[in-house]
C-alpha positions as CSV (number, residue, x, y, z in Angstrom):
1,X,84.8,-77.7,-127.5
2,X,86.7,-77.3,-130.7
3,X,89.4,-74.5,-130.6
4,X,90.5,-72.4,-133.2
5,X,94.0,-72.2,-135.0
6,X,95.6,-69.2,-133.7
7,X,94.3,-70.0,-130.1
8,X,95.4,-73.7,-130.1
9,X,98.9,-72.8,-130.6
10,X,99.3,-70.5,-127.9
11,X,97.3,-72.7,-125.2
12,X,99.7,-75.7,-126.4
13,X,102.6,-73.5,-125.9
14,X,100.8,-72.7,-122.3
15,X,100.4,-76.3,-121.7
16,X,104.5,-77.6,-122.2
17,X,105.1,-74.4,-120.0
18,X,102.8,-74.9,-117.3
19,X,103.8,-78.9,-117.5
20,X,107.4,-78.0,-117.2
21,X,106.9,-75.1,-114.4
22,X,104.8,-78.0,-112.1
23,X,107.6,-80.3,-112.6
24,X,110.7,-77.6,-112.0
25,X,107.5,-76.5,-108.3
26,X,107.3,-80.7,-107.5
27,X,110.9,-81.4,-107.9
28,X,112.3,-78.4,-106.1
29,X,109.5,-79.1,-103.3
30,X,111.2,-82.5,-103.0
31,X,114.7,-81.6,-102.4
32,X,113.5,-79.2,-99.9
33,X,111.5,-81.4,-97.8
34,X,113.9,-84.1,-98.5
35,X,117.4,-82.8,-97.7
36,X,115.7,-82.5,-93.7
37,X,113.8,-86.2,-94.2
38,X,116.6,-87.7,-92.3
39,X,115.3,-86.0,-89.1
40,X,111.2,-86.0,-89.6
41,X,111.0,-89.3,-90.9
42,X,110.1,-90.1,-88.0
43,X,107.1,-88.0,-88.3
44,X,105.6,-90.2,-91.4
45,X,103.3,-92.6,-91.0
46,X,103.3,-95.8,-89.1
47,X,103.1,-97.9,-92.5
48,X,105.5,-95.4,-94.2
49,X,108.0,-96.4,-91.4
50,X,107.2,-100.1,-91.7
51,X,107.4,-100.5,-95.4
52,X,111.2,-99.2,-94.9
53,X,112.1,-101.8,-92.5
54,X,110.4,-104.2,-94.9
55,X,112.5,-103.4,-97.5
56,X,115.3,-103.7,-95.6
57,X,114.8,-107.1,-94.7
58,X,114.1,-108.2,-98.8
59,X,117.0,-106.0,-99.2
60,X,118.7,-108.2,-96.3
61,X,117.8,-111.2,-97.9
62,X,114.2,-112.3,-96.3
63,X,112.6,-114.5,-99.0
64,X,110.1,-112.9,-101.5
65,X,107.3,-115.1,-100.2
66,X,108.3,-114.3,-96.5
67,X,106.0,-111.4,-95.5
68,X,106.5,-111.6,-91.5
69,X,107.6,-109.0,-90.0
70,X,110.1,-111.3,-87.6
71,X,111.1,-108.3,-85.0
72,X,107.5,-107.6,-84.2
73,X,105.6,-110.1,-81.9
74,X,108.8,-112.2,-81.8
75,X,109.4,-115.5,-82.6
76,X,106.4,-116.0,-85.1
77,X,106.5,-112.3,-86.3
78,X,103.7,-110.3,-87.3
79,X,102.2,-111.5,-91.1
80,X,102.1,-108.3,-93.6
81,X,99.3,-108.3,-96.5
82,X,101.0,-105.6,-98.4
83,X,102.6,-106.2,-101.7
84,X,106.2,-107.3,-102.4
85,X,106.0,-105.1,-105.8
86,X,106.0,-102.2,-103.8
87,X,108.7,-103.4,-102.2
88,X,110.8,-104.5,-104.9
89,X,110.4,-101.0,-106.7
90,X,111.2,-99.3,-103.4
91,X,114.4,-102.1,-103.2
92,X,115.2,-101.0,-107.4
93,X,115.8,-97.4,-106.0
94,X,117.7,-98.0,-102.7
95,X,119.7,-100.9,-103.5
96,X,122.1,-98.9,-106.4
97,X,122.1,-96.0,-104.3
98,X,123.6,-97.9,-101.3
99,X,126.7,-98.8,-103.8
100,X,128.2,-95.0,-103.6
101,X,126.5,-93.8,-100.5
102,X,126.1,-95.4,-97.2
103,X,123.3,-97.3,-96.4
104,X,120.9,-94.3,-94.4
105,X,122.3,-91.8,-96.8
106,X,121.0,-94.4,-99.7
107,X,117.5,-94.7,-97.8
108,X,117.0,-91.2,-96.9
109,X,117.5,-90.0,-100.7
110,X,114.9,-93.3,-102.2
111,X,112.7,-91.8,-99.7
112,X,112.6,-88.1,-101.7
113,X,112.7,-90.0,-105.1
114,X,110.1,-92.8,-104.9
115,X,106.9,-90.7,-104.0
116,X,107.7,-87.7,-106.1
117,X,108.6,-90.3,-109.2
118,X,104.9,-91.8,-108.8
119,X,103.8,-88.2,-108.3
120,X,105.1,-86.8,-112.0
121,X,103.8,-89.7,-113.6
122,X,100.5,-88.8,-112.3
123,X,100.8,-85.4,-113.3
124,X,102.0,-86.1,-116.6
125,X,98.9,-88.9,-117.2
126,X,96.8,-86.3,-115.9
127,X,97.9,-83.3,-118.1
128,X,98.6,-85.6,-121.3
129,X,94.8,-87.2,-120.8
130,X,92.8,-84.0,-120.1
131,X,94.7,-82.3,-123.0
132,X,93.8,-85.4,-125.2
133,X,90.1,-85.2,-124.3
134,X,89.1,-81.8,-123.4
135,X,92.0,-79.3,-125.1
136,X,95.3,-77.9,-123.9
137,X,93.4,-75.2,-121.4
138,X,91.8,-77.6,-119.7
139,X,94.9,-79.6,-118.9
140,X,96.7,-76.9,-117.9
141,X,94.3,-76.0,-115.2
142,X,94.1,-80.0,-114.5
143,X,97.9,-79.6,-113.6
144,X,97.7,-76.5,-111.7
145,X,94.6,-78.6,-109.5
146,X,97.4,-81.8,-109.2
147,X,100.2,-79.2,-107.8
148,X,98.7,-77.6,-105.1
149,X,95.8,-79.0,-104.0
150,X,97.0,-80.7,-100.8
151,X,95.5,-84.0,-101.3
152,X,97.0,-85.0,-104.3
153,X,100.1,-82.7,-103.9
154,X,100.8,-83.8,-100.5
155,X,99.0,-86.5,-98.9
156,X,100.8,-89.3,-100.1
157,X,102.7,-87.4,-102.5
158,X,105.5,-85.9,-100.3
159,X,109.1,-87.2,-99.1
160,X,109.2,-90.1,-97.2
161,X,105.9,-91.4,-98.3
162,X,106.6,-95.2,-98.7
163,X,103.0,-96.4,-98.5
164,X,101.3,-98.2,-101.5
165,X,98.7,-95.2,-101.9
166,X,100.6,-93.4,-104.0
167,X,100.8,-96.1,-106.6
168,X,96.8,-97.0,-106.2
169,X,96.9,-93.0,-107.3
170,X,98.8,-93.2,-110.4
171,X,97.1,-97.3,-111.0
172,X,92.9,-95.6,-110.6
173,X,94.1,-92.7,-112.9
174,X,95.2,-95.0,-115.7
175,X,91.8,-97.3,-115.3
176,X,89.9,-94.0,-115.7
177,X,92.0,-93.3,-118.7
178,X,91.1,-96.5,-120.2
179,X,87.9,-96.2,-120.2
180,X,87.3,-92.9,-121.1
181,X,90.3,-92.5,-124.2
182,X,89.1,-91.5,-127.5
183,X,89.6,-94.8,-130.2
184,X,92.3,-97.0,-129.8
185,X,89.6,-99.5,-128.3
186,X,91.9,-102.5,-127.6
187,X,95.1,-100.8,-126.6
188,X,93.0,-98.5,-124.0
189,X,91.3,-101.8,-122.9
190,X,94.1,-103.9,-122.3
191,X,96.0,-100.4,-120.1
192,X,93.3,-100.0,-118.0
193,X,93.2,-104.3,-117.7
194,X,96.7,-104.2,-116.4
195,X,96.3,-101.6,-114.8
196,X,93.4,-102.7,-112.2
197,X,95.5,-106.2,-112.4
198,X,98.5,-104.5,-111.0
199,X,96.3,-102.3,-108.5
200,X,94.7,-105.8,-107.1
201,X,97.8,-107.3,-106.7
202,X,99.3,-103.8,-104.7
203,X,96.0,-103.6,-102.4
204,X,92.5,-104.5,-102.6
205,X,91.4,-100.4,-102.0
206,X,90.6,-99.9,-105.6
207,X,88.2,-102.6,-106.2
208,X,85.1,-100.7,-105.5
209,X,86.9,-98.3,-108.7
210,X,87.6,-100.9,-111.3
211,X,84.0,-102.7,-110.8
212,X,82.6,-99.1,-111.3
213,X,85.1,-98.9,-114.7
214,X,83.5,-102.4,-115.2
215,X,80.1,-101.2,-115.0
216,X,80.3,-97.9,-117.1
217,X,82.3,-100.3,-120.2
218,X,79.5,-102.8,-119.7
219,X,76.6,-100.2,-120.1
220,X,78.6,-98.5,-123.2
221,X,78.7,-102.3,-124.6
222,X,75.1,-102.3,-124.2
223,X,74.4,-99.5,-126.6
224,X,76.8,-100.9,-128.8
225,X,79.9,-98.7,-127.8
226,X,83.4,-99.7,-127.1
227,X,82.5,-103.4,-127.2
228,X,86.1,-104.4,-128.5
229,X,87.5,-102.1,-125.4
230,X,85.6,-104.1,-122.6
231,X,86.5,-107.2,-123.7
232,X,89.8,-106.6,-123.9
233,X,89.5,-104.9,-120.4
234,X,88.1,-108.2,-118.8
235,X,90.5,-110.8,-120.6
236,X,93.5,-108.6,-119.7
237,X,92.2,-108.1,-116.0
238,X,91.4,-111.8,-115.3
239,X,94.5,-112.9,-116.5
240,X,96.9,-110.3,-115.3
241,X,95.8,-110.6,-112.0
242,X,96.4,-114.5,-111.8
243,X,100.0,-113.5,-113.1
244,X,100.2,-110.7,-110.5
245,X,98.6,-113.0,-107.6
246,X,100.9,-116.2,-108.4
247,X,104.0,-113.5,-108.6
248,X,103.2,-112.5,-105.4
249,X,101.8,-115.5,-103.0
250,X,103.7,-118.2,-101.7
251,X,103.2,-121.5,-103.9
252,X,102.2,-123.2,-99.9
253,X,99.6,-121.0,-99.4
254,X,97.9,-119.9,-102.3
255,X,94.7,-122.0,-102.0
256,X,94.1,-120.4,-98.7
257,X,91.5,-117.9,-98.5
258,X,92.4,-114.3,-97.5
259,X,90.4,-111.4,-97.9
260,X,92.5,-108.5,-97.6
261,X,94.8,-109.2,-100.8
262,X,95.0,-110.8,-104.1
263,X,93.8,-114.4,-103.0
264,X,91.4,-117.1,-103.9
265,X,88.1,-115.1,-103.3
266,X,88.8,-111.9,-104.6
267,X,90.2,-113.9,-108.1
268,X,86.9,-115.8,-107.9
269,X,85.2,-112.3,-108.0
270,X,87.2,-111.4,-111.0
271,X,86.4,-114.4,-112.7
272,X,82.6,-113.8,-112.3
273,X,82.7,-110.2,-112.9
274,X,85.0,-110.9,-116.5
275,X,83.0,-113.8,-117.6
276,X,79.9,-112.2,-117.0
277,X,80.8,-109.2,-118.6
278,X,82.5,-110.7,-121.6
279,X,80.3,-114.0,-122.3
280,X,76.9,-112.3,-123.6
281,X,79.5,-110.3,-126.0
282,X,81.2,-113.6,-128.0
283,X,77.7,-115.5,-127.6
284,X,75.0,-113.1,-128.6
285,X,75.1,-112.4,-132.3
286,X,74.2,-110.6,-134.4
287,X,74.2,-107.6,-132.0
288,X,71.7,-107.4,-129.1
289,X,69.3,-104.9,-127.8
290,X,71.3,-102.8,-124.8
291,X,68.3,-104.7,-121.9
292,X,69.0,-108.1,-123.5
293,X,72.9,-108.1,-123.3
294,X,72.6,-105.7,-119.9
295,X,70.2,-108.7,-118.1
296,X,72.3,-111.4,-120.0
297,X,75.4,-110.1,-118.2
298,X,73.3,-109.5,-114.6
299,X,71.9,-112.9,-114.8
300,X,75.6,-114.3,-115.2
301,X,76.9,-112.2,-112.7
302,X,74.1,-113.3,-109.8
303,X,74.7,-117.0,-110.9
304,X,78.4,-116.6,-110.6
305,X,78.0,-115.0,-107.0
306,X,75.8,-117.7,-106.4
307,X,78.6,-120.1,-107.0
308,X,81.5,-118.6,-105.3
309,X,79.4,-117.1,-102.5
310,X,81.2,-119.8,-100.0
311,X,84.3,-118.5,-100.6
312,X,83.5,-115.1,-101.2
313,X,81.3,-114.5,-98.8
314,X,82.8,-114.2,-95.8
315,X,84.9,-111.2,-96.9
316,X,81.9,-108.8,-96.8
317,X,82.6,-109.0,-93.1
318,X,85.7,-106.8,-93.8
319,X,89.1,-107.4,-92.4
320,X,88.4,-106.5,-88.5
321,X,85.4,-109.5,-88.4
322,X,88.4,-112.0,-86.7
323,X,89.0,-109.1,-83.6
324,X,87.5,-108.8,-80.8
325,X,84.4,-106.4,-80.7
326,X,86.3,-104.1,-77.9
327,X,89.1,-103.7,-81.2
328,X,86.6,-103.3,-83.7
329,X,84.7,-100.5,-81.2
330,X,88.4,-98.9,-81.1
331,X,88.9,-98.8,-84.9
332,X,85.5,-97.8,-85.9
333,X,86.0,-94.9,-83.4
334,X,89.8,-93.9,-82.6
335,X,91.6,-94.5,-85.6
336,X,90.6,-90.6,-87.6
337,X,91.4,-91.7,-91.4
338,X,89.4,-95.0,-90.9
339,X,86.0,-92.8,-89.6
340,X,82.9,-91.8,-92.7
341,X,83.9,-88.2,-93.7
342,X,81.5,-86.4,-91.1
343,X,82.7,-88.6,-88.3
344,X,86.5,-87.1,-89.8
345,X,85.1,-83.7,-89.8
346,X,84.6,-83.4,-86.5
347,X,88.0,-84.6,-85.7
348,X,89.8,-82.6,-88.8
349,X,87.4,-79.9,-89.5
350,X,89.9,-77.7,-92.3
351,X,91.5,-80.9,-93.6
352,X,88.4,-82.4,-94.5
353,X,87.4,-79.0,-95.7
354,X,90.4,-79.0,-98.0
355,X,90.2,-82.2,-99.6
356,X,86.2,-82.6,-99.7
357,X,85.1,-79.4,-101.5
358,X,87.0,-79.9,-104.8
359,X,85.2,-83.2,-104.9
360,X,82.2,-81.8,-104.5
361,X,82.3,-79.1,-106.5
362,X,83.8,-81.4,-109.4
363,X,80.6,-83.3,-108.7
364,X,78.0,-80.8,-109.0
365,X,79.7,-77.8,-111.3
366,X,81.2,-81.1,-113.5
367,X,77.6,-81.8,-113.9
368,X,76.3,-79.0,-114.6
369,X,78.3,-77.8,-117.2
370,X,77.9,-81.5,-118.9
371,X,74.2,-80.5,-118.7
372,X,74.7,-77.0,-120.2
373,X,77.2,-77.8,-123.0
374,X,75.7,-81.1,-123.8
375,X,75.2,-79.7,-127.3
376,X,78.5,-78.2,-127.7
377,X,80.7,-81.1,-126.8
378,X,81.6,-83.5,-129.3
379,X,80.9,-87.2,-128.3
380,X,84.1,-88.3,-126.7
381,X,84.0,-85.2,-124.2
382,X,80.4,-85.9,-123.7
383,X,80.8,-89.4,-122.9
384,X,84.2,-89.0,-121.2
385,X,82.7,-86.2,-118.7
386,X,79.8,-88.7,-118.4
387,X,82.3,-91.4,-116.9
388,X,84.4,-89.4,-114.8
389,X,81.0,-88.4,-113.2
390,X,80.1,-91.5,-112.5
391,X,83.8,-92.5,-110.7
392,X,83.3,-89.1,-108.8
393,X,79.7,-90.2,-107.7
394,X,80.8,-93.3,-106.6
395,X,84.2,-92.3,-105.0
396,X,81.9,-89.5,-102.7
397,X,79.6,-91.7,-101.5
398,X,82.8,-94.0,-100.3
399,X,83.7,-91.3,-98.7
400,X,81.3,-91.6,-96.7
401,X,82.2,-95.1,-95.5
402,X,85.5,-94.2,-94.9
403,X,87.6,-90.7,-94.9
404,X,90.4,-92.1,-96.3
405,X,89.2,-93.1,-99.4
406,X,89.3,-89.9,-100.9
407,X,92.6,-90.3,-101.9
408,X,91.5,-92.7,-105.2
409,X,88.7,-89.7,-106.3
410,X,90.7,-87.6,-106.0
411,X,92.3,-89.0,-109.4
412,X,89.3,-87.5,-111.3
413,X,88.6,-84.2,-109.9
414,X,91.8,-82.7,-111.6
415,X,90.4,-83.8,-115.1
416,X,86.8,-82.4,-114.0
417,X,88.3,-79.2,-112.6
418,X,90.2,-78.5,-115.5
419,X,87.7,-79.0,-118.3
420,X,84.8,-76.5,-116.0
421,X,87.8,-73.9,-115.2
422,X,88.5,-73.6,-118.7
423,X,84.9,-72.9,-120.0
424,X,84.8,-70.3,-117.2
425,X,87.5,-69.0,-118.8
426,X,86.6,-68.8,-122.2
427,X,83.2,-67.4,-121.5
428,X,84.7,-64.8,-119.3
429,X,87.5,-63.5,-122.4
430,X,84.4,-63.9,-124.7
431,X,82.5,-61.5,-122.4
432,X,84.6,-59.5,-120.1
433,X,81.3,-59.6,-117.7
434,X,82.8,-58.7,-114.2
435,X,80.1,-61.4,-112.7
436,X,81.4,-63.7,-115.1
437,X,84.9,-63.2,-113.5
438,X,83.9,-63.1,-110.2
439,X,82.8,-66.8,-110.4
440,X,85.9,-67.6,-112.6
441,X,87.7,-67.2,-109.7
442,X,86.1,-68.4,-107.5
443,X,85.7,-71.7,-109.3
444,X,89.8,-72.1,-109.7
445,X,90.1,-71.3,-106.0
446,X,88.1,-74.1,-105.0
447,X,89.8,-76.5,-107.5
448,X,93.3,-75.3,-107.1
449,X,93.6,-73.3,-103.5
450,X,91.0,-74.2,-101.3
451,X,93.5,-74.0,-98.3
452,X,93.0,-70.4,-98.9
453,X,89.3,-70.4,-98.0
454,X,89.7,-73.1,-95.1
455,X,92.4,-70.1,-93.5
456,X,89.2,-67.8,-93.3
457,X,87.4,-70.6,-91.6
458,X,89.8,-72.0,-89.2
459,X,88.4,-69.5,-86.3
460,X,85.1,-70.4,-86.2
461,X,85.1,-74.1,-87.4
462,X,84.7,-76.0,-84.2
463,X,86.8,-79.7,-83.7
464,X,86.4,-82.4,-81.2
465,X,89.6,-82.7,-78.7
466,X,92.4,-85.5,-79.8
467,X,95.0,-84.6,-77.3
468,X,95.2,-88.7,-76.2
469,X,95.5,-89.7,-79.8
470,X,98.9,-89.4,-81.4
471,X,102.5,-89.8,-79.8
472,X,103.9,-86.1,-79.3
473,X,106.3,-85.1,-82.4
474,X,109.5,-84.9,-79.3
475,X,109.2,-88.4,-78.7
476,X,109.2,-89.8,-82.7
477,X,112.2,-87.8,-83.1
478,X,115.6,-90.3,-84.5
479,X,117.8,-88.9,-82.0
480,X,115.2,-89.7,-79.0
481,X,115.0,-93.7,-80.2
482,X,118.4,-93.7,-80.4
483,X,118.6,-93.3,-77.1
484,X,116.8,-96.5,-76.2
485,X,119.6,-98.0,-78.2
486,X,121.6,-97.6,-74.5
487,X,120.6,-101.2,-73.6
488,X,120.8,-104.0,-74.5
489,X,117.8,-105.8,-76.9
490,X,114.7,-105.8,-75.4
491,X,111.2,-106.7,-76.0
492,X,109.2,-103.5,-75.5
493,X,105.9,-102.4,-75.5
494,X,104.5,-99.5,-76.5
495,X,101.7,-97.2,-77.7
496,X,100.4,-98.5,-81.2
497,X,101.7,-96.2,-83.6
498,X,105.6,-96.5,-81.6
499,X,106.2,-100.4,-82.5
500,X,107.4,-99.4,-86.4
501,X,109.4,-96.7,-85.2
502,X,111.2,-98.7,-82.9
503,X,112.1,-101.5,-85.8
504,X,113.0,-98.8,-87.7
505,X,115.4,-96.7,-85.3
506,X,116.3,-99.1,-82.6
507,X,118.2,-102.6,-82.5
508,X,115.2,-103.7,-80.5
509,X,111.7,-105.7,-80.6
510,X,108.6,-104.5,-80.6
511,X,105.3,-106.2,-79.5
512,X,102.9,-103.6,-80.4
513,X,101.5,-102.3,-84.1
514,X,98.1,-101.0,-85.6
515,X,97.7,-104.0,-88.0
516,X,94.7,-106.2,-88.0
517,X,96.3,-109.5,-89.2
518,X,97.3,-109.7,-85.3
519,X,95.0,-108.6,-82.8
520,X,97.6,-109.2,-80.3
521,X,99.8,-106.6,-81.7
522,X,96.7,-104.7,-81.6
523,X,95.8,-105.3,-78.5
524,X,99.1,-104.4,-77.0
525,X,99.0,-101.0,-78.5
526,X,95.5,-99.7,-76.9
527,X,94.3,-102.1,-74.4
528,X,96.6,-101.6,-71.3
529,X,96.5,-98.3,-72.1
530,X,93.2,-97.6,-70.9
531,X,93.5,-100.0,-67.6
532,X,94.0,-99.6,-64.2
533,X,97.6,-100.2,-62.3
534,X,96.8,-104.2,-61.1
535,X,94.8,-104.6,-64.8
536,X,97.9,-103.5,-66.4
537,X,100.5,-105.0,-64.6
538,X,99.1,-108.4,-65.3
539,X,98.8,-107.8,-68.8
540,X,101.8,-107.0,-69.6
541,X,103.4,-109.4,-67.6
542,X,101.7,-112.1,-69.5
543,X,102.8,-109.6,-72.8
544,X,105.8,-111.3,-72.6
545,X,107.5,-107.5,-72.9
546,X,110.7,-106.6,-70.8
547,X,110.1,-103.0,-71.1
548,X,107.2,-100.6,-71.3
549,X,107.8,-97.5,-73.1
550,X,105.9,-94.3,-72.7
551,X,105.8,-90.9,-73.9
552,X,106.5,-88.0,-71.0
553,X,103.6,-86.2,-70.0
554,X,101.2,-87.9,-72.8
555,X,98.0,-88.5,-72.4
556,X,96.3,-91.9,-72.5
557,X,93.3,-93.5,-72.7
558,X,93.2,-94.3,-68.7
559,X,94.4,-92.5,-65.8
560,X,96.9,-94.7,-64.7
561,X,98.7,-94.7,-67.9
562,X,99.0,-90.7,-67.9
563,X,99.9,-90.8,-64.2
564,X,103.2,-92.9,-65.3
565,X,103.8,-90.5,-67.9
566,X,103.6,-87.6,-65.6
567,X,106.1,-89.3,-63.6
568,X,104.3,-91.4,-61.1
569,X,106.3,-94.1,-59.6
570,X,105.2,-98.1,-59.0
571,X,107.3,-101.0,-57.3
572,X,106.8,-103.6,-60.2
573,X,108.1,-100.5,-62.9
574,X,111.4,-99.9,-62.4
575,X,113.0,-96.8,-64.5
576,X,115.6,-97.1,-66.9
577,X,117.6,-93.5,-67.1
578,X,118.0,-92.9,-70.7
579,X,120.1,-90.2,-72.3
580,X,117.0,-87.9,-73.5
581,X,114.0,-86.6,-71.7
582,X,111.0,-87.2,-73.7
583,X,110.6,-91.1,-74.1
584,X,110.0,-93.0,-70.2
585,X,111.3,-96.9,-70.4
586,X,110.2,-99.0,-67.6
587,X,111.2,-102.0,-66.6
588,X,108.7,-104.9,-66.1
589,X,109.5,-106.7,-62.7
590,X,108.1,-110.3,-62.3
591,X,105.7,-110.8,-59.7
């Protein structure tokens, strides 16, 4: 909706003041969380933890195209499919800071920077895109939304966050940019190209987003919109991603297909999904009707599948088809972000709360008001509302799939939040109707505090029992893995989500990690676990592990396992006494 004069000035004043307050609230969060990140690193995430000792080893020297992990699953190493990008940026920040401070110091600080860097450039796409495309108001609610909701505030936003899905945050928010920005056809084009390019190259997550950005420029092509904008969208995609992917894999094995990153298959898919997309454009002329160029492009696309289905076929089994069916039964079950969003429910009842409502309700209030104001909106909030829709439609149902997808909606439901709060609002100052106000707020509390509702419902929202899931928060602490640092090098096995932590803290090797490219280091982490004493001692004999290392008074997946934890003793065990009380190192005897 068009503002007037005198208004416009004061909400752009509004806008650089709520801008500049969210930046002054996200900085000063990060030197508060980070000045104590030294001691709860420990707490991040397994692939947080990883990616550090990555970088240290590109840092150390390890060759660009070398992505084993050498310390885990020793000699041949466990084979990473994350993105040496990520880890160069992570490198850029570390590297100069090591020169004045010492090496931990240097780490510790690049762990505060690099995720609340990615996080203000998300904010400010976020706030400089809504303000572009639905007025100053809307963005500033939009930033508000970004700030303290805890999914995009927090999640993979907070110090120490060293994972890639921060950057798939800030890489889906530009592609939804792209495609929705008023004019500049080409330039927005080629953005959200690169863009998707880039986000390909990082991890394959977003692909389910940019063929949805696909679809919507294809359809607006049909009807004769934006035509000079998809094109340039497909040329730049197809051919930044063969920059990014030749960048990236090692010149040996880049003609061997991989599924779960920027190879062979998921180019050929590109290639299809560009060509057929961009042909029916440069061959069909004079301009089409919007069937004729829509079944042109669908009949493409089929004949393209068609042709690549050999090689692309086999990845619609997903990543876990080489494991075992006992893994795959443990994954689809145990691991809680991996599980569809009711499965995660039960498990997380107020966090799924949190970060599933503001979807939601961007979905249905975002349509709505699209539905009521279809009149008043001028074409590019129409059709830009109209797209972010359709990414939020899509990105719910994937939710479904998998919980922890949510993270790439989430990109939109700022943008959506921010252009319904702000009609609330200006309905409500038009009328002063106390009903009117009453839903106001209610509306901004769902998109910009709905922790405060989940508080109300933490009594009587029931969960499911995880008490055998994660390591206790004693036992991940630095000065607890130092202690294993009392002997010498060992090979040691341990629950899962340990094996980083013990690369990252110890001198030591670790044979057990939650990453599917091994199902040995998978198997380590959860299958002895859950055995009985004679079961367990010959695995891990045949482990090749020196040590076993357990958390005090845990609790496993088997009886036997928690028995040793609660201090039960065996012959072929034999304790090591370490200088802290909460980790329990064994021993391995041969037979």
């Amino acid at each position: 909706m068009r503002e007037g004069p005198a208004l416009k000035i004061g909400r752009e004043q509004l806008f650089w003041l709520t801008l500049a307050g969210a930046t002054l609230l996200v900085l000063g969060k990060a030197i508060y969380l980070g000045s104590g990140l030294q001691e709860n690193f420990a707490t991040m995430g397994s692939d947080d933890i990883m990616r550090l000792v990555v970088v240290r080893d590109l840092i150390a020297g390890q060759s660009w195209f070398d992505m084993v992990q050498y310390r885990m699953l020793p000699p041949e190493g466990l084979s990473l499919h994350w993105s040496r990008y990520i880890d160069a940026g992570i490198a850029a920040v570390i590297l100069p800071l090591s020169w004045v401070f010492e090496m931990e110091l240097a780490e510790q600080i690049a762990a505060a920077v690099w995720p609340t860097v990615i996080l203000l450039v998300a904010l400010l796409i976020v706030a400089l895109g809504t303000r572009r495309i639905f007025g100053a108001q809307a963005a500033c609610f939009a930033i508000l939304s970004m700030v303290f909701w805890p999914l995009t505030a927090d999640v993979h936003a907070a110090p120490g966050n060293f994972d890639h899905h921060n950057v798939q945050f800030l890489l889906v928010g530009l592609v939804v940019f792209g495609v929705i920005w008023p004019g500049t056809e080409r330039r927005s084009g080629i953005v959200a190209g690169l863009a998707a390019a880039f986000s390909l190259a990082v991890g394959l997550e977003n692909l389910v987003f940019i063929v949805v950005a696909g679809l919507i420029l294809v359809t607006q092509a049909a009807f004769g919109l934006h035509r000079a904008r998809l094109f340039a969208f497909c040329t730049t995609l197809m051919g930044g991603s063969v920059v990014f992917w030749l960048g990236q894999a090692a010149p040996a094995t880049r003609l061997v297909p991989v599924c779960d990153e920027l190879g062979t298959p998921i180019l050929s898919l590109i290639a299809v999904g560009a060509l057929a997309a961009a042909l029916p454009l440069i061959v069909l002329r004079p301009t089409p009707k919007p069937f004729v160029l829509l079944g042109a492009t669908t009949a493409l696309a089929l004949v393209g599948l068609a042709v690549i289905w050999p090689l692309f076929g086999p990845c619609l089994d997903g990543p876990y088809a080489n494991l075992s069916q006992e893994l795959q039964d443990y994954i689809s079950t145990s691991i809680v972000e991996a599980l569809p969003a009711i499965a995660y429910a039960q498990y997380n009842a107020l966090p799924a709360f949190i970060f599933l409502l503001p979807v939601i309700a961007a979905l249905l209030l975002g349509g709505g008001y699209l539905w009521a104001q279809w009149q008043v909106l001028d074409v590019d909030q129409s059709r830009a509302l109209t797209a972010l829709l359709v990414f939020c439609a899509f990105g719910l149902a994937l939710v479904f799939y998998q919980m922890r997808t949510v993270i790439m909606v989430a990109s939109v439901v700022p943008m959506i939040g921010g252009a319904v709060m702000s009609f609330l609002v200006t309905r409500y100052l038009a009328s002063r109707d106390a009903m009117r106000a009453v839903l106001m707020f209610a509306v901004i509390i769902v998109f910009v505090a709905p922790t405060l509702l989940a508080v109300g419902l933490q009594s009587v929202i029931p969960q499911k029992d995880r008490s055998g899931g994660g390591t206790p928060a004693n036992c991940r602490t630095y000065a607890a893995l130092q202690s294993l640092n009392e002997i010498p090098p060992a090979q040691i096995l341990s629950h899962g989500n340990m094996g980083a932590l013990l690369l990252w803290a110890t001198r030591h090797d670790a044979l057990s990690a939650p990453y599917h490219r091994s199902a040995a280091a998978l198997s380590n982490g959860i299958i002895p676990f859950g055995m009985q004493e004679d079961e367990m001692a010959n695995y891990l004999r045949a482990s090749g592990a020196s040590h076993l290392l357990l958390c005090r008074d845990q609790r496993y997946d088997g009886a036997f396992a928690t028995g040793l934890a609660a201090g039960a003793e065996v012959d072929w065990l034999r304790p090591v006494l370490l200088d802290n009380d909460s980790l329990l190192l064994f021993e391995i005897l041969p037979q």
